[in-house]
N, C-alpha and C positions, 0 to 999 in steps of 0.2 A: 279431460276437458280440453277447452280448446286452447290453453297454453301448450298443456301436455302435448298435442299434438303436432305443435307448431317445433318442439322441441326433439319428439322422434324424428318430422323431418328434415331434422338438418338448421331448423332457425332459430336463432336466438332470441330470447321473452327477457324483458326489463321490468323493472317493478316501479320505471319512472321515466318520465314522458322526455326528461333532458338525457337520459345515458342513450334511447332509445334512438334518437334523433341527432345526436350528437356527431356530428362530421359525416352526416349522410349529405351526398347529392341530391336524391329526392325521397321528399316522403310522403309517403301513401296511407289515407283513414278512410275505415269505413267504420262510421259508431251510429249506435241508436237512436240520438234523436241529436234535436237542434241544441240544448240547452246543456248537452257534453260535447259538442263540437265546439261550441264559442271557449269551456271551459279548458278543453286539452290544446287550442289551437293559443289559448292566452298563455299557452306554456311553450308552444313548438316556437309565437314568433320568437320570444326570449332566448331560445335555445338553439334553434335550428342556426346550420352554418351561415354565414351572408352567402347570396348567392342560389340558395339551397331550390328547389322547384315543390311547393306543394299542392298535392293532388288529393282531395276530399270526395271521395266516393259514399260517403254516408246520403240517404234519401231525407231529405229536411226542406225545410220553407224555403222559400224565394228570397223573402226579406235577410234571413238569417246567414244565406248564402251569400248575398251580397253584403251583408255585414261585414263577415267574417274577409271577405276579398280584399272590401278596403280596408282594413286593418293589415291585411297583410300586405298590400300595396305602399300604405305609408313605412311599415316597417324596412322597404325596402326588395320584397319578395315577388315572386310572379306565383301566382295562384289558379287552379283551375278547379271549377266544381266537377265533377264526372260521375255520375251516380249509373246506374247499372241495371240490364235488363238481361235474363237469360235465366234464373236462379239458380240451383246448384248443380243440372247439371250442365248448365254454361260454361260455368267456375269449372266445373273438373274438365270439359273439354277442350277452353279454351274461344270459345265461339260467342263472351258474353257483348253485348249490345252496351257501346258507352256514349251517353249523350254530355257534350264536354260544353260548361261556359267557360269563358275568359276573354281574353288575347286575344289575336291570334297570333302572337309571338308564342306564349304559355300555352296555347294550344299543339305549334309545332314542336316545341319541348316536351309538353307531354305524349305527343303521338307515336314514338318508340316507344316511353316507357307501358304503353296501354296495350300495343299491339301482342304482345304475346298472349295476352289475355282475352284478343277480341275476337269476332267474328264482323265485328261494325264500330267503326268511329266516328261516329259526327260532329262536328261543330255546328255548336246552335246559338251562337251570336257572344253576347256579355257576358259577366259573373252573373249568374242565379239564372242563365236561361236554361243550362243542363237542367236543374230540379225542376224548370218550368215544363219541359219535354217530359220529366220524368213524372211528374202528377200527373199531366195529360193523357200521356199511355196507360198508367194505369188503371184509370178512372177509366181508357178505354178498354182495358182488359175484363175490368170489374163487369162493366154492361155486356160485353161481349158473352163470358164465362156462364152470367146467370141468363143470357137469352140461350149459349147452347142447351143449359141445362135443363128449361124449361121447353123448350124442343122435341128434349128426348122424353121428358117427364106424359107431354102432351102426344106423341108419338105410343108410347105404351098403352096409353088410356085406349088409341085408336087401332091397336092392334099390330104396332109397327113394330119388330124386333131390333134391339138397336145395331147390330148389323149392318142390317138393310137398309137403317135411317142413316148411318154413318155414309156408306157406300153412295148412296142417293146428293147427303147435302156435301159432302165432302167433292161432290165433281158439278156442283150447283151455285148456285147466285148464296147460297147459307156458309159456303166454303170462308173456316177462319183459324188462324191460329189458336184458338181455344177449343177446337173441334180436332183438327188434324195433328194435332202436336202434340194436346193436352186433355185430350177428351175426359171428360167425366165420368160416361159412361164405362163401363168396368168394360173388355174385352177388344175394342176395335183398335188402341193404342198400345201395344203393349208397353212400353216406357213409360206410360201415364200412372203418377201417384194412385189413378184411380183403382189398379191394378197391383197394387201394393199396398191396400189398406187405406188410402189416403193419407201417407207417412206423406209429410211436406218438404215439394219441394219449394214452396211460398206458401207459410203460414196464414190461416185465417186472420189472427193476429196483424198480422203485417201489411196486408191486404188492410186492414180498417184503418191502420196508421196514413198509409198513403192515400186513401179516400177521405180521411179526416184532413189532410194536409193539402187533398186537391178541393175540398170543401169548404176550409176556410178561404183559399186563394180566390173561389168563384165569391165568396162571400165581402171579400176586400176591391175584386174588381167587378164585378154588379155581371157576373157574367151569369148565363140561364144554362143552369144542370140539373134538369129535372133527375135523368135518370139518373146521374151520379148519385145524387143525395138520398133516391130509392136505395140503391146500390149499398150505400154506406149504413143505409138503415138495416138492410139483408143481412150485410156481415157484421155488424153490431149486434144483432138476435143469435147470430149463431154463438159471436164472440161470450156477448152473456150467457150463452146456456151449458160455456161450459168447453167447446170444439174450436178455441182458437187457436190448438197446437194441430189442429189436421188441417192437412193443403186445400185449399180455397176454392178449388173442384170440387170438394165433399158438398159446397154449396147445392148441389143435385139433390144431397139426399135430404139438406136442410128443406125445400122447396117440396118433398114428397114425405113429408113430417115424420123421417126416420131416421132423425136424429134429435 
């Protein structure tokens, strides 16, 4: 599991959130959802050293993000949201995409400690504007992923080979990181999940978490996302039927009802 693992390479697993924390200069979260980040962070402010920088890379609400900031701002802390774009094999290369709010004091604190990890660091204004960047993107990954894959779906019916459809939009006005990075289509990417089974590198699952989260936010600020909330319906069908542990390019096959 993923303790274990942390423990062959070299890093040490607590069974508690204060030994874990305990006389660290910074500390670094990435947890599942909003409503264990409020709970483990009601523990780090108690425990973490004065002084201490933390950095919250879990993907969660806006509101919750700026919750959790000021609480750690009265407690005395510099806090930075940074949630993450690149999936896994960002993380192994080092090249992942961090959209950071805060500071900009706690932003240039946290700017070495991010860099090893990044390929991109941004500052995107206040607390809870990183997760605002990060619903954004995703919602525009979501639209993107299921337009290339209805492309290819419609490209077949017409006789296209995906190939030659790849070859074509990839040096075209259709050119997108969902196409050239991550294509769906089995063959034209070879590093794409699609070519490995659709083993996930961003679960379906996770994909509907962060469209449920850019969905409520359209839904709190009156903003109009049509296709998002298509989007969130697409991978909510999939999710139901079963396919939320395959990477969210299998959407292709979701859309050619072979899955």
């Amino acid at each position: 599991d993923a303790k274990a693992g942390l423990v062959d390479a070299g890093g040490a697993a607590f069974d508690a959130v204060h030994d874990a924390v305990e006389g660290a200069d910074v500390v670094i979260t990435m947890l599942p959802n909003a409503k264990i980040v409020e709970s483990v962070y009601a523990d780090v402010l108690k425990a973490a050293k004065e002084g201490a920088l933390l950095i919250d890379s879990s993907t969660i609400d806006v509101a919750t993000a700026r919750k959790v900031a000021d609480r750690a701002h009265h407690a005395g802390f510099e806090m930075v949201d940074a949630p993450v774009s690149g999936g896994v094999g960002g993380a192994a290369a080092g090249t992942l995409a961090f959209m950071v709010g805060g500071t900009a004091e706690a932003f240039e604190r946290a700017k070495p400690v991010l860099e090893p990890m990044a390929g991109k660091i941004v500052h995107c204004g206040q607390a809870g504007n990183g997760q605002a960047a990060k619903a954004c993107n995703n919602m525009l990954l979501a639209i993107s992923m299921i337009g290339v894959s209805e492309a290819f779906n419609l490209g077949r019916a017409l006789g296209l080979d995906d190939q030659t459809f790849f070859d074509v939009a990839s040096n075209a006005s259709g050119q997108c990181w969902s196409l050239t990075t991550y294509c769906p289509a089995p063959g034209p990417v070879p590093a794409a999940p699609s070519n490995n089974a659709y083993k996930p590198g961003f679960a379906t699952a996770l994909m509907l978490k962060d469209l449920g989260i850019a969905m409520d936010a359209a839904t709190d600020t009156g903003a109009s996302t049509p296709l998002g909330a298509l989007s969130r319906d697409i991978y909510k069908a999939m999710d139901e039927a079963g396919h939320g542990g395959m990477d969210f390019s299998a959407v292709i096959k979701h859309l050619e009802g072979q899955l």
